[in-house]
N, CA, C and O atoms as a GROMACS GRO file, in nm:
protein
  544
    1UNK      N    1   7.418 -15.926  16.490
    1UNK     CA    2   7.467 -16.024  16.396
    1UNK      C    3   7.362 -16.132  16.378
    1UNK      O    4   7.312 -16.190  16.476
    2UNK      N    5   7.328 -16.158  16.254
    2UNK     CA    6   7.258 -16.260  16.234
    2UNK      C    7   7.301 -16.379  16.178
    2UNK      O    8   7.380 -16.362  16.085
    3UNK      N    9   7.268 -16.518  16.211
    3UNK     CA   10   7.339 -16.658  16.163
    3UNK      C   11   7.247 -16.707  16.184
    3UNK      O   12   7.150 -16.661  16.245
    4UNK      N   13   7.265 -16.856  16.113
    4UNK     CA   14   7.168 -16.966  16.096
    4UNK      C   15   7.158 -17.061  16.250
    4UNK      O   16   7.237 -17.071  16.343
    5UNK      N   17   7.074 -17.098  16.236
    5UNK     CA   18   7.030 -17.142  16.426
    5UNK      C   19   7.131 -17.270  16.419
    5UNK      O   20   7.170 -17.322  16.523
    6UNK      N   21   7.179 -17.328  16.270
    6UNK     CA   22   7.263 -17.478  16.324
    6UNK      C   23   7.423 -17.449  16.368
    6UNK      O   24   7.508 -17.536  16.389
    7UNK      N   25   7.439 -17.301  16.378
    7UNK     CA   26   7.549 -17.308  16.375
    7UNK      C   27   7.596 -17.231  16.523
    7UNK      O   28   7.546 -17.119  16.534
    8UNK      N   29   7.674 -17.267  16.624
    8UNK     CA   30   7.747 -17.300  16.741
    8UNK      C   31   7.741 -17.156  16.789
    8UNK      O   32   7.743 -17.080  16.692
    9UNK      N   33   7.733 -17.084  16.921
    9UNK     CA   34   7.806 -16.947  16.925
    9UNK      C   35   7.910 -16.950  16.971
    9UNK      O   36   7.950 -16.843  17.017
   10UNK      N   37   8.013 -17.083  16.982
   10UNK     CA   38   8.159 -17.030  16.984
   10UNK      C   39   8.214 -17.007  16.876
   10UNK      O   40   8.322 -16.947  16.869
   11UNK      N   41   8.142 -17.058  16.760
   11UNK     CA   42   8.199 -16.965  16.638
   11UNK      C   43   8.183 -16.880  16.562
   11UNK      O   44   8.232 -16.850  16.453
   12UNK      N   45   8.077 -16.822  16.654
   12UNK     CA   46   8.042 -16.673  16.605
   12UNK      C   47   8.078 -16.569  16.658
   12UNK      O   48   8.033 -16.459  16.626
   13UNK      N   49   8.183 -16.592  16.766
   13UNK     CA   50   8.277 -16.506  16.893
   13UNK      C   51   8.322 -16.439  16.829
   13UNK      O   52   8.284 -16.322  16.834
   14UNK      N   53   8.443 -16.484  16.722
   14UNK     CA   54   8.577 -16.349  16.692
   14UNK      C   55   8.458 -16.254  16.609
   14UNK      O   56   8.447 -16.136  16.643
   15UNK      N   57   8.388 -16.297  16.522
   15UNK     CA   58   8.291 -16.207  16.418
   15UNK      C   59   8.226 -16.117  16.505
   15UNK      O   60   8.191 -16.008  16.458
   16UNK      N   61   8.194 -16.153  16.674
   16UNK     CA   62   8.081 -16.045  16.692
   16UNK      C   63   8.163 -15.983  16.787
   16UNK      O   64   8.130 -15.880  16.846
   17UNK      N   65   8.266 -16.041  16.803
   17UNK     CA   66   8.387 -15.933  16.927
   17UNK      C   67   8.427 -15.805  16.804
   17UNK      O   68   8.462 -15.692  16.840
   18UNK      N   69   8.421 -15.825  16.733
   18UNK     CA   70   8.450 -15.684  16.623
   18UNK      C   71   8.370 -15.631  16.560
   18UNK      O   72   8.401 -15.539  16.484
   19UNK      N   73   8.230 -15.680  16.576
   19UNK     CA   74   8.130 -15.611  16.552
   19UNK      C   75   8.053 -15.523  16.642
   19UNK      O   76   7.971 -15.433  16.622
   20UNK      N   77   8.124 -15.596  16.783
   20UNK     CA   78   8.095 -15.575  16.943
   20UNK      C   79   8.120 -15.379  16.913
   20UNK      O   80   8.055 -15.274  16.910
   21UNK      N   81   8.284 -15.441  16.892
   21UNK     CA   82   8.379 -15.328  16.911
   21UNK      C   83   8.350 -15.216  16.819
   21UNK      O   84   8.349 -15.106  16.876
   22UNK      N   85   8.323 -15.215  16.678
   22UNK     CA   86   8.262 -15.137  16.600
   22UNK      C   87   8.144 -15.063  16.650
   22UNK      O   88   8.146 -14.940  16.652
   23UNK      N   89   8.050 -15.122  16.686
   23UNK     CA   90   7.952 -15.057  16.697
   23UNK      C   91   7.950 -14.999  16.879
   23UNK      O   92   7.840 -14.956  16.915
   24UNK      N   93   8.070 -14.998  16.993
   24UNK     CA   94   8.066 -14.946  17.054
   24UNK      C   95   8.128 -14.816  17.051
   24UNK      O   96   8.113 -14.718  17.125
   25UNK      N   97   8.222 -14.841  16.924
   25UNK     CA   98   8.281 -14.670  16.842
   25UNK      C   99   8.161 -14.592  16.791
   25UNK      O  100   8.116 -14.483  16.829
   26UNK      N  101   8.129 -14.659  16.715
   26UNK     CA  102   7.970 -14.534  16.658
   26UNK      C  103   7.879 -14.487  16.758
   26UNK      O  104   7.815 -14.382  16.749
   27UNK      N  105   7.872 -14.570  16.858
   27UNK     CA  106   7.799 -14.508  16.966
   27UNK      C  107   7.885 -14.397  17.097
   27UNK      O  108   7.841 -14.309  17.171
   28UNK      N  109   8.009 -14.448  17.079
   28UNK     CA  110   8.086 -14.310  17.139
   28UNK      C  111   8.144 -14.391  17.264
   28UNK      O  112   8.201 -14.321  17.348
   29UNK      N  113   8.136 -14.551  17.294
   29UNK     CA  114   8.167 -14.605  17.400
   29UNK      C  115   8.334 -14.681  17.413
   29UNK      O  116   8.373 -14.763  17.330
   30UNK      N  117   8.409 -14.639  17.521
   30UNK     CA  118   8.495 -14.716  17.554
   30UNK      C  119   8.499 -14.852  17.550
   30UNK      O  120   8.398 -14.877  17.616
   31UNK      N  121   8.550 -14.972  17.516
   31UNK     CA  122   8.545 -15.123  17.597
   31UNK      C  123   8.666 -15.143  17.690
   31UNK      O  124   8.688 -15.227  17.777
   32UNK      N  125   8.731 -15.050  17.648
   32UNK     CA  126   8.881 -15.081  17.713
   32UNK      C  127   8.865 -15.122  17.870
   32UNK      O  128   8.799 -15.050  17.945
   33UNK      N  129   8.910 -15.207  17.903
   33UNK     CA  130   8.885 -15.220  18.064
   33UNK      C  131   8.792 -15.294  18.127
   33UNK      O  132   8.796 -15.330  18.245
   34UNK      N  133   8.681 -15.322  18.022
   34UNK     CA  134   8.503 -15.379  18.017
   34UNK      C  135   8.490 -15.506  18.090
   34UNK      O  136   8.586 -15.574  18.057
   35UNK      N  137   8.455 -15.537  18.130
   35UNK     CA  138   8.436 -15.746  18.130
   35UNK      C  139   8.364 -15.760  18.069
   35UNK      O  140   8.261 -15.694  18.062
   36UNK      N  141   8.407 -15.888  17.980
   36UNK     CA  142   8.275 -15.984  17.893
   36UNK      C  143   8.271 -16.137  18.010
   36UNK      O  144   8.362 -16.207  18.055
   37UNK      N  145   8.157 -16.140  18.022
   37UNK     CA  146   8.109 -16.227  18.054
   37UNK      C  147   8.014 -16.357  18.011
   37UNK      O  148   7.892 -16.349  18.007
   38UNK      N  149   8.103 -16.502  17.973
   38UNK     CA  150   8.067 -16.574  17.902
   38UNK      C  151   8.089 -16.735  17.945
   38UNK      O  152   8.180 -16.786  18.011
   39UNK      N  153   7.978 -16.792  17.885
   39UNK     CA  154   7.950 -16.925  18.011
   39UNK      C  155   8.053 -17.046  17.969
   39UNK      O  156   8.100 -17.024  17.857
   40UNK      N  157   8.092 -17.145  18.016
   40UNK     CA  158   8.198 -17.231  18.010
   40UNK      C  159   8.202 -17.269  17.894
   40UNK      O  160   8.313 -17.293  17.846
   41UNK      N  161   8.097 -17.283  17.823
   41UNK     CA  162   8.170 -17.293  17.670
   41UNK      C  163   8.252 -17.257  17.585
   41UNK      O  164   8.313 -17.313  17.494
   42UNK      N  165   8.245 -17.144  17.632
   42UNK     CA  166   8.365 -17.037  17.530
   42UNK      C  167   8.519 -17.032  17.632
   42UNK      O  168   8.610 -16.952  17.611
   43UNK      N  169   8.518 -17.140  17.744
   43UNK     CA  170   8.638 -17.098  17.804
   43UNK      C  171   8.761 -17.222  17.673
   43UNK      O  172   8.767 -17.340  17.639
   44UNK      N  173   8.826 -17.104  17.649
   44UNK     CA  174   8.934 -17.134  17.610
   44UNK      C  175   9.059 -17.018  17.611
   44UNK      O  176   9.046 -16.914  17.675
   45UNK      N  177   9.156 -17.041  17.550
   45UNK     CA  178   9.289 -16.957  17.598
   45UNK      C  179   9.271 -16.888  17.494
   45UNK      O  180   9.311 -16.773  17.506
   46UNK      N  181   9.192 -16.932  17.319
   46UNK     CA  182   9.214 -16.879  17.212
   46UNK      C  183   9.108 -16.711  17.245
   46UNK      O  184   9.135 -16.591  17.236
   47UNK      N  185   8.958 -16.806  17.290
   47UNK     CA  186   8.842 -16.694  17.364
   47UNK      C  187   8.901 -16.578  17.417
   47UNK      O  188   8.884 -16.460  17.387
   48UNK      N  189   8.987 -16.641  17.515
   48UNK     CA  190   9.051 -16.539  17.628
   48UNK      C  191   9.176 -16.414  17.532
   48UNK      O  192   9.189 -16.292  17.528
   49UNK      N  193   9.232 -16.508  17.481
   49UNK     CA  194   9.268 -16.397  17.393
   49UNK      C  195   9.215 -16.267  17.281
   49UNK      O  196   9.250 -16.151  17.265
   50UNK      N  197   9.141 -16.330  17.236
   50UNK     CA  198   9.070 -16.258  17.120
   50UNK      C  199   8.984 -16.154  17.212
   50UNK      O  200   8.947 -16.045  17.167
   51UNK      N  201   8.957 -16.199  17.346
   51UNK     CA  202   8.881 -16.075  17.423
   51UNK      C  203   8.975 -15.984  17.453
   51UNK      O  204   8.968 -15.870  17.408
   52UNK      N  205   9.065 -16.022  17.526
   52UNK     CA  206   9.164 -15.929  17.564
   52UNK      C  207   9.209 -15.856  17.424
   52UNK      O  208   9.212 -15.735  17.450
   53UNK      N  209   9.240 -15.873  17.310
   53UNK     CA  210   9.266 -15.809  17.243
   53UNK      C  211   9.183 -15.672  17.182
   53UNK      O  212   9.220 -15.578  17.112
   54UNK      N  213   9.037 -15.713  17.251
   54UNK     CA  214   8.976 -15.620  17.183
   54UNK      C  215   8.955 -15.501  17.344
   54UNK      O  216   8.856 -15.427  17.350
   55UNK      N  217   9.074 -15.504  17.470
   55UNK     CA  218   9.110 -15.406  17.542
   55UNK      C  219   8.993 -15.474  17.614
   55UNK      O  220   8.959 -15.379  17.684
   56UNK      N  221   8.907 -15.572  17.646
   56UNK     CA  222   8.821 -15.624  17.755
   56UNK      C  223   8.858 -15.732  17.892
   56UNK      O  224   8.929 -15.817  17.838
   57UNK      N  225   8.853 -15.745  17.946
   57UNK     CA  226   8.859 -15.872  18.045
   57UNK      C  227   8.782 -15.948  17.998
   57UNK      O  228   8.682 -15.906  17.940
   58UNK      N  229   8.810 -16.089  18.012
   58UNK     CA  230   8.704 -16.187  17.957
   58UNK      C  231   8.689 -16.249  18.117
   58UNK      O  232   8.787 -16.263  18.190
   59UNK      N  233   8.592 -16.272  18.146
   59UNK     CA  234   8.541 -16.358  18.295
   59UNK      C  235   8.429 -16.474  18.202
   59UNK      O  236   8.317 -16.468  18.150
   60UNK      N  237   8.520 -16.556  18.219
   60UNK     CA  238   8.440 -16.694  18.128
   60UNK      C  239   8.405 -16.815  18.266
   60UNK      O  240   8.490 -16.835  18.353
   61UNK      N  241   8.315 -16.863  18.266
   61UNK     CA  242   8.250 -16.962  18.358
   61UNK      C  243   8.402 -17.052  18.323
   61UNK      O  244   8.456 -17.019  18.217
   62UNK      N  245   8.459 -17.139  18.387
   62UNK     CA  246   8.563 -17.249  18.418
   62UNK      C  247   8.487 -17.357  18.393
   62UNK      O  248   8.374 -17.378  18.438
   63UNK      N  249   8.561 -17.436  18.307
   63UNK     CA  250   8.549 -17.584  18.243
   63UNK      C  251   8.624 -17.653  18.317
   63UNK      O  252   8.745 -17.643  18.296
   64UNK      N  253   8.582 -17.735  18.415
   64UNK     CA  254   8.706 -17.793  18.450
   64UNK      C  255   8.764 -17.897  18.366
   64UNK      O  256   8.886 -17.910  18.360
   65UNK      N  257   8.708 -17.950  18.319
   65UNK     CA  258   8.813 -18.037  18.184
   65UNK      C  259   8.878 -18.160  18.259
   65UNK      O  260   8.991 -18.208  18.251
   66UNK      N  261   8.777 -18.191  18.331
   66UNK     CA  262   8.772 -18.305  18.390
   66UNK      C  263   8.910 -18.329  18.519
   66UNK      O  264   8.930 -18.433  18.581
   67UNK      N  265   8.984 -18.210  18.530
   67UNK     CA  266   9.085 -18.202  18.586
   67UNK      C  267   9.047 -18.235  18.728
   67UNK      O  268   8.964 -18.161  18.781
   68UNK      N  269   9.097 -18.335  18.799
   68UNK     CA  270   9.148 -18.380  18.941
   68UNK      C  271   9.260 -18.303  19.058
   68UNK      O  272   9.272 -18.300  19.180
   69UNK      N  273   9.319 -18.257  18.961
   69UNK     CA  274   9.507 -18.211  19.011
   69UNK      C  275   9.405 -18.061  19.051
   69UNK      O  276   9.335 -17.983  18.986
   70UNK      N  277   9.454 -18.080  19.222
   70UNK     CA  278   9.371 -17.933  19.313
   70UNK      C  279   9.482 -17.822  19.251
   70UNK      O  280   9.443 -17.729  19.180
   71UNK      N  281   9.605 -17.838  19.280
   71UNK     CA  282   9.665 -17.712  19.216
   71UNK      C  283   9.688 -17.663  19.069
   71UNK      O  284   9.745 -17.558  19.040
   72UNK      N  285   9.622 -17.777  18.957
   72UNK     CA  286   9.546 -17.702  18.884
   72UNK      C  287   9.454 -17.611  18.855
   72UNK      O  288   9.472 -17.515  18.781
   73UNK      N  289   9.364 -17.636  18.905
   73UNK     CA  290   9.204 -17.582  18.973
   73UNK      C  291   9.262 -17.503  19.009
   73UNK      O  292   9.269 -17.405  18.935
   74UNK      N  293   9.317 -17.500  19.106
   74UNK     CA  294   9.324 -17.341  19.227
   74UNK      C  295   9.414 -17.224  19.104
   74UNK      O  296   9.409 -17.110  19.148
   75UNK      N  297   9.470 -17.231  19.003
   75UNK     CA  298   9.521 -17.180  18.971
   75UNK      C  299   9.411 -17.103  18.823
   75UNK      O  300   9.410 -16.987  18.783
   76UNK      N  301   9.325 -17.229  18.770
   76UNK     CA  302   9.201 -17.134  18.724
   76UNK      C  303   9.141 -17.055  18.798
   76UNK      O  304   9.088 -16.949  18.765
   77UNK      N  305   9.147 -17.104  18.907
   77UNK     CA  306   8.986 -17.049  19.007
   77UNK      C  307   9.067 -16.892  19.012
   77UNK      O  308   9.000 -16.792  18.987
   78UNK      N  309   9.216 -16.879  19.048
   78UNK     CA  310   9.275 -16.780  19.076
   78UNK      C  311   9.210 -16.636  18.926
   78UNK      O  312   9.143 -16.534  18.940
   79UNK      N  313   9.233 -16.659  18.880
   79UNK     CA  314   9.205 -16.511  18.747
   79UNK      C  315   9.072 -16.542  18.778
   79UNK      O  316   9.072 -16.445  18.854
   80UNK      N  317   8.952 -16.590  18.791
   80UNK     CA  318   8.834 -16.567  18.776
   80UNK      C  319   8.736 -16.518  18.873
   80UNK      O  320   8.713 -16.570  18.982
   81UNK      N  321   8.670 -16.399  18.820
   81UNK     CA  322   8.641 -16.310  18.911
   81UNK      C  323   8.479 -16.338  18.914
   81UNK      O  324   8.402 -16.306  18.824
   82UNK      N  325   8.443 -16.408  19.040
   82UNK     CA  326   8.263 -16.482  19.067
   82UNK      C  327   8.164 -16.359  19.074
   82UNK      O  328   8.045 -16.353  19.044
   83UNK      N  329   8.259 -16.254  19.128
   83UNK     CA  330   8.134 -16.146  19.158
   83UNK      C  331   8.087 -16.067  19.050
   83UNK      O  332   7.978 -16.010  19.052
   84UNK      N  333   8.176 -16.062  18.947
   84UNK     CA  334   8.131 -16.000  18.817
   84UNK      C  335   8.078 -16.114  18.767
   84UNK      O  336   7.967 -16.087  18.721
   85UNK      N  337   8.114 -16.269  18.748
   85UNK     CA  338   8.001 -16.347  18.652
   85UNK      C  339   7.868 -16.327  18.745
   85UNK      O  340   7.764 -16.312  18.681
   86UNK      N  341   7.860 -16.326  18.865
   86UNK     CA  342   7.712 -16.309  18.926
   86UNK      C  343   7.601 -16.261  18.894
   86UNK      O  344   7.485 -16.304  18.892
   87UNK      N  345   7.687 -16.095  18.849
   87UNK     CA  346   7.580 -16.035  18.738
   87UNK      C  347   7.539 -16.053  18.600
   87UNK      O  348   7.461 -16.001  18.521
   88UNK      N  349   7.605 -16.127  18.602
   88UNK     CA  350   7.536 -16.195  18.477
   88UNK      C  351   7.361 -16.274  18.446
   88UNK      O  352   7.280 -16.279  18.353
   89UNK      N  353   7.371 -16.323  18.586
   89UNK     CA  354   7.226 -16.329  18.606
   89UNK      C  355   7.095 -16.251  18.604
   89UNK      O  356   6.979 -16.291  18.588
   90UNK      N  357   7.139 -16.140  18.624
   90UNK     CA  358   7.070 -16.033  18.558
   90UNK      C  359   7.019 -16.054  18.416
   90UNK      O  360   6.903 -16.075  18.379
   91UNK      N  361   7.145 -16.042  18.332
   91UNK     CA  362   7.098 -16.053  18.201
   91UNK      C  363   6.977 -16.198  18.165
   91UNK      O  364   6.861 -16.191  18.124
   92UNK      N  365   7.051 -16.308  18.196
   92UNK     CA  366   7.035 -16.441  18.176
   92UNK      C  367   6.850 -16.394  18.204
   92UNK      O  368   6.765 -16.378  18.116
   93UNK      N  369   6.837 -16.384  18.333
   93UNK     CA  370   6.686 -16.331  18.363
   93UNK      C  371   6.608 -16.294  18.299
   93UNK      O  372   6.499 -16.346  18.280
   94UNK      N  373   6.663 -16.161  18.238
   94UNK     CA  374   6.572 -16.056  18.123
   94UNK      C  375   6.540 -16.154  17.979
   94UNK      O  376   6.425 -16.171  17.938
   95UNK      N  377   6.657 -16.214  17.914
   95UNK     CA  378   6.656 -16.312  17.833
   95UNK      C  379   6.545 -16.406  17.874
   95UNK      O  380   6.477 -16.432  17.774
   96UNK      N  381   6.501 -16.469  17.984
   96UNK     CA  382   6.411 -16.593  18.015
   96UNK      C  383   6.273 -16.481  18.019
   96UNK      O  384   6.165 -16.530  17.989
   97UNK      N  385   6.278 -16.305  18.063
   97UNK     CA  386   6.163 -16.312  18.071
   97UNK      C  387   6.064 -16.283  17.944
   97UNK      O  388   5.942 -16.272  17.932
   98UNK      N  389   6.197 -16.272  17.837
   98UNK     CA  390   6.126 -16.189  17.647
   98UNK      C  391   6.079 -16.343  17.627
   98UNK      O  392   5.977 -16.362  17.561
   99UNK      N  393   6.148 -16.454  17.681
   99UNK     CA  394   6.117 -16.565  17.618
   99UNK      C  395   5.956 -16.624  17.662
   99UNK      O  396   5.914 -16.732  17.621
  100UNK      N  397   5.909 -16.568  17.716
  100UNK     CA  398   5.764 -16.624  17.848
  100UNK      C  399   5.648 -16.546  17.664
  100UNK      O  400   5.541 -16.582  17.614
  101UNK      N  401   5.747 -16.441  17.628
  101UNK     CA  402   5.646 -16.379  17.483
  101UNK      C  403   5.662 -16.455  17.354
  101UNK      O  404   5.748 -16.449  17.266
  102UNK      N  405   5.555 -16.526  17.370
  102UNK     CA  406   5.559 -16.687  17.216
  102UNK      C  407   5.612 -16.586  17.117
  102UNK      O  408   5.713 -16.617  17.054
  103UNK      N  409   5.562 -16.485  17.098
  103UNK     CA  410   5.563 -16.413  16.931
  103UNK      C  411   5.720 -16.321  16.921
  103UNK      O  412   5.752 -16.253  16.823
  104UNK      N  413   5.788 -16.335  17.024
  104UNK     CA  414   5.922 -16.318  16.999
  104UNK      C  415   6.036 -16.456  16.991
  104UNK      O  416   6.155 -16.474  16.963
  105UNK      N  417   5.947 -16.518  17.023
  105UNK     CA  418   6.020 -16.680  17.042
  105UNK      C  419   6.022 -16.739  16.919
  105UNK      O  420   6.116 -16.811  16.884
  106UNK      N  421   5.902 -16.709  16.832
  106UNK     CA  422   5.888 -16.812  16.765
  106UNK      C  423   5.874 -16.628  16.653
  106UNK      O  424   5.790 -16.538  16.656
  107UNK      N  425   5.947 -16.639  16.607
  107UNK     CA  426   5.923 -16.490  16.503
  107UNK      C  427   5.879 -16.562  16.402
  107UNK      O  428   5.911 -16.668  16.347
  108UNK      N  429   5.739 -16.420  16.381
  108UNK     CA  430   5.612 -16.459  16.286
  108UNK      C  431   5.648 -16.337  16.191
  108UNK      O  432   5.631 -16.346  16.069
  109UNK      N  433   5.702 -16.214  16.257
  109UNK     CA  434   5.701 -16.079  16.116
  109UNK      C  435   5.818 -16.101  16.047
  109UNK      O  436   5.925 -16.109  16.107
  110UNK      N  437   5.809 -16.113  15.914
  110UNK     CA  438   5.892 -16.045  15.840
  110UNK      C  439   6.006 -15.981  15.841
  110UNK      O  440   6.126 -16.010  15.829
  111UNK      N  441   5.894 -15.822  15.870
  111UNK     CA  442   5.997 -15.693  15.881
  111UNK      C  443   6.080 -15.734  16.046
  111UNK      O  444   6.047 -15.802  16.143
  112UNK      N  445   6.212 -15.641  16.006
  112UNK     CA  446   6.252 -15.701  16.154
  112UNK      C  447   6.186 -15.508  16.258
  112UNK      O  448   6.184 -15.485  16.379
  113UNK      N  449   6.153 -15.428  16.157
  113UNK     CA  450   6.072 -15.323  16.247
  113UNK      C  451   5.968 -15.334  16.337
  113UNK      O  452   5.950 -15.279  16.446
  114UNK      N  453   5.899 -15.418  16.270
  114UNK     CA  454   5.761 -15.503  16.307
  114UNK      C  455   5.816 -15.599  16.448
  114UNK      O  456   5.756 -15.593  16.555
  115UNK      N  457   5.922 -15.674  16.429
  115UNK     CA  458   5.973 -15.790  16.528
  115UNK      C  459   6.050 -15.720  16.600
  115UNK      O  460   6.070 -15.795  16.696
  116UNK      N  461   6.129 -15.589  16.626
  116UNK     CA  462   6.136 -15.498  16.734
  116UNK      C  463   6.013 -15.411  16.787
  116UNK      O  464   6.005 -15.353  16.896
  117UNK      N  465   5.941 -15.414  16.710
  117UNK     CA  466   5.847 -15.346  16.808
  117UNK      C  467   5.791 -15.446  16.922
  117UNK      O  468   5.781 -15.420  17.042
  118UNK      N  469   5.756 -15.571  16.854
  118UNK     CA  470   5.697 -15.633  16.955
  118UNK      C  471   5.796 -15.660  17.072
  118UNK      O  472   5.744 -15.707  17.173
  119UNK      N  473   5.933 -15.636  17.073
  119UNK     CA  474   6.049 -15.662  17.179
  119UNK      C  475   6.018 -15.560  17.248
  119UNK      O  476   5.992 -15.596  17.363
  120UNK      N  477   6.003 -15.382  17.229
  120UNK     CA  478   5.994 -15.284  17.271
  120UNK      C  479   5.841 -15.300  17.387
  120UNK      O  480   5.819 -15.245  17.495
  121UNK      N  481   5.762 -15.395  17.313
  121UNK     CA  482   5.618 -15.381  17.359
  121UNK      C  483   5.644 -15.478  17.502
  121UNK      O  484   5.592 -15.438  17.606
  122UNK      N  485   5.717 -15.594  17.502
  122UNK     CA  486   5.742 -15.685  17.590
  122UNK      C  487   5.852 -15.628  17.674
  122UNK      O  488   5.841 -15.653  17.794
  123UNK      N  489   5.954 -15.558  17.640
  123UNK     CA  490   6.031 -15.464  17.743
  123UNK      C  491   5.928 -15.347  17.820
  123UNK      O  492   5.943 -15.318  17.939
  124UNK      N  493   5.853 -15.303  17.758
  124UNK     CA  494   5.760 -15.213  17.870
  124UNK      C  495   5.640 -15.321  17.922
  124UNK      O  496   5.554 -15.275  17.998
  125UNK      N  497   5.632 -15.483  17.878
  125UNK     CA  498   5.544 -15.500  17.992
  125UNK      C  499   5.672 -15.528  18.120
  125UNK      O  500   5.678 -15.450  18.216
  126UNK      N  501   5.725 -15.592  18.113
  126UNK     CA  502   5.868 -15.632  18.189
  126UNK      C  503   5.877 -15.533  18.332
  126UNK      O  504   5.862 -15.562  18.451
  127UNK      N  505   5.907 -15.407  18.266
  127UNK     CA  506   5.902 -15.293  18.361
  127UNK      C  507   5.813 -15.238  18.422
  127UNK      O  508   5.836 -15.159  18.513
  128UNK      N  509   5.686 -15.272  18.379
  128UNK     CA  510   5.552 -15.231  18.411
  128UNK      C  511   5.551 -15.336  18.535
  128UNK      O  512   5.550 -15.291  18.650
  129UNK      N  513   5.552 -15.446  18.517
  129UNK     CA  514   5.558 -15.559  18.598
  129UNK      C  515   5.664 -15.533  18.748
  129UNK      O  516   5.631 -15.559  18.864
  130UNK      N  517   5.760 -15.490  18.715
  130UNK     CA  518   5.859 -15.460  18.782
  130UNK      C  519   5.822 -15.396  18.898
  130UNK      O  520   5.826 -15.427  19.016
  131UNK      N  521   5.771 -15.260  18.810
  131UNK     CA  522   5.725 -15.116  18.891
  131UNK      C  523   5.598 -15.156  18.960
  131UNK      O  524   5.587 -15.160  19.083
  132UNK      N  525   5.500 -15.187  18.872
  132UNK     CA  526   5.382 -15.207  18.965
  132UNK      C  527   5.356 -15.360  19.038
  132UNK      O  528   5.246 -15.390  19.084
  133UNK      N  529   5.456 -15.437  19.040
  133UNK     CA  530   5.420 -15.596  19.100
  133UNK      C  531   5.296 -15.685  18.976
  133UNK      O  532   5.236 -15.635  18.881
  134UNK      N  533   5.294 -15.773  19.006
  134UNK     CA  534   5.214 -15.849  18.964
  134UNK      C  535   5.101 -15.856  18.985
  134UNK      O  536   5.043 -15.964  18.997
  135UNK      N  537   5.032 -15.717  18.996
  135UNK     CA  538   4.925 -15.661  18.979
  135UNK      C  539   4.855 -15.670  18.862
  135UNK      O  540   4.735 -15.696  18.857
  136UNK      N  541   4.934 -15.646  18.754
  136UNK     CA  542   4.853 -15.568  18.647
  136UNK      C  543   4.826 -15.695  18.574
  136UNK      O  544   4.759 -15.694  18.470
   0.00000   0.00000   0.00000
C-alpha cells in the first residue's frame, strides 16, 4: 500500500488489514489464528477489533493511558502476550538494517523495479553479513 508520508499509520490500519488479507488469499495463506503485532499506538479496542475480525490475534504494545488503578493494569497486562511481541524485534532490526542503505531511504528511482532491486541487492548484503560476519 502506498500513502503520502503526512499521513498517520493508524489510519492506514483497516485499508491494509484487507489488503493484508487479500493478498494472503492469492498467495494461498491462512491468517486465521496469526498474531499481528503492533506498537502502542494502534492500541485501541476499535484496532483490536478490526484485527480480530480479519480471524488474527492482535498483540498490540499497552498504552497505559496514564492509568494509576493496579487492577486496571493487571487486567490489560492479562490478554497480552510479551513473548510473541518479543519477536517483533526481529523485524524492527531488519527494518533499521535496509535503513543503514541511503538509496533506499531516501528513494532516487522512479521505476519502483529499479527501487526493488536495490532492496533485493541490500537483502543479500544483510545475509552475506550474517553468514560470513563482518568480514566482508
Amino acid at each position: 500500500m502506498v500513502a503520502p508520508v503526512n499521513q498517520h499509520d493508524t489510519t492506514l490500519l483497516p485499508a491494509s488489514l484487507f489488503e493484508l488479507a487479500d493478498m494472503a488469499t492469492v498467495a494461498g495463506f491462512d491468517l486465521y489464528g496469526s498474531y499481528l503485532t503492533l506498537d502502542s499506538g494502534f492500541d485501541s479496542a476499535d484496532n483490536k477489533l478490526r484485527i480480530e475480525e480479519q480471524g488474527m490475534i492482535p498483540v498490540i504494545k499497552l498504552n497505559r493511558r496514564r492509568t494509576k488503578d493496579e487492577q486496571k493494569l493487571e487486567n490489560l497486562y492479562d490478554s497480552f502476550n510479551e513473548t510473541v511481541y518479543k519477536e517483533r524485534y526481529k523485524v524492527e532490526r531488519t527494518f533499521a538494517w535496509v535503513d543503514t542503505y541511503r538509496k533506499l531511504v531516501i528513494r532516487y528511482e522512479k521505476l519502483e523495479c529499479t527501487h526493488n532491486g536495490f532492496k533485493y541487492l541490500a537483502y543479500s548484503m544483510m545475509n552475506l553479513r550474517v553468514l560470513f560476519g563482518n568480514s566482508l
